[in-house]
C-alpha positions in Angstrom: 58.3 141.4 153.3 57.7 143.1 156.7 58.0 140.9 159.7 55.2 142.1 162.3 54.5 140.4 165.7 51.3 140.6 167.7 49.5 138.2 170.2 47.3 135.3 169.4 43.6 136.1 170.8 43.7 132.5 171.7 46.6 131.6 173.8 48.0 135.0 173.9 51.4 133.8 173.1 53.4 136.6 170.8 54.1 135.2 167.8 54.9 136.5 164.1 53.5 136.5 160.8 55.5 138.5 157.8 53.4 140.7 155.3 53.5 142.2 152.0 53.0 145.6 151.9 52.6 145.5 147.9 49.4 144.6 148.6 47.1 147.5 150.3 44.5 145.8 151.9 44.6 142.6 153.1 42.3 140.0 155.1 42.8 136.3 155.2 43.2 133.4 157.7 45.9 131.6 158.9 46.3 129.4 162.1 48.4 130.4 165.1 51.8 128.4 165.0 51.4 127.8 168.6 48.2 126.4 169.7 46.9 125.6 166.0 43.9 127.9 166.3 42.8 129.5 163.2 43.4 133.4 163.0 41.4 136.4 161.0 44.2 139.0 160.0 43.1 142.4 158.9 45.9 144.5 157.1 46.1 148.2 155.4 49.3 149.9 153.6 49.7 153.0 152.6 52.5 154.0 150.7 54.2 150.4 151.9 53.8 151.7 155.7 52.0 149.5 157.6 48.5 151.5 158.8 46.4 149.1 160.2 47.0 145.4 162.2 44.1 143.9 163.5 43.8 139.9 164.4 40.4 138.0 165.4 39.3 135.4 166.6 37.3 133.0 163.8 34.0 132.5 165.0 33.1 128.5 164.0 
């Protein structure tokens, strides 16, 4: 596991979120652990070096 921090596009605190880098490509949701808002993670390896971070906000 890679631990990676960025800042939530909602409350811009910097929080955390740990990733595989077995898988290549990843997107998926999770919600920020400090205001609860839900967060759009998009992730790329290559080679089990993280390429590419980018968080979202979920449009609802």
């Amino acid at each position: 596991m890679y631990e990676h921090y960025f800042q939530c596009p909602y409350c811009w605190e910097e929080i955390s979120v740990l990733l595989d880098p077995s898988v290549k490509a990843q997107t998926y949701i999770e919600d920020c652990e400090v205001c609860c808002n839900p967060i759009e993670f998009h992730v790329n390896f290559d080679n089990s070096e993280l390429q590419g971070f980018e968080v979202r906000n979920v449009e609802q």
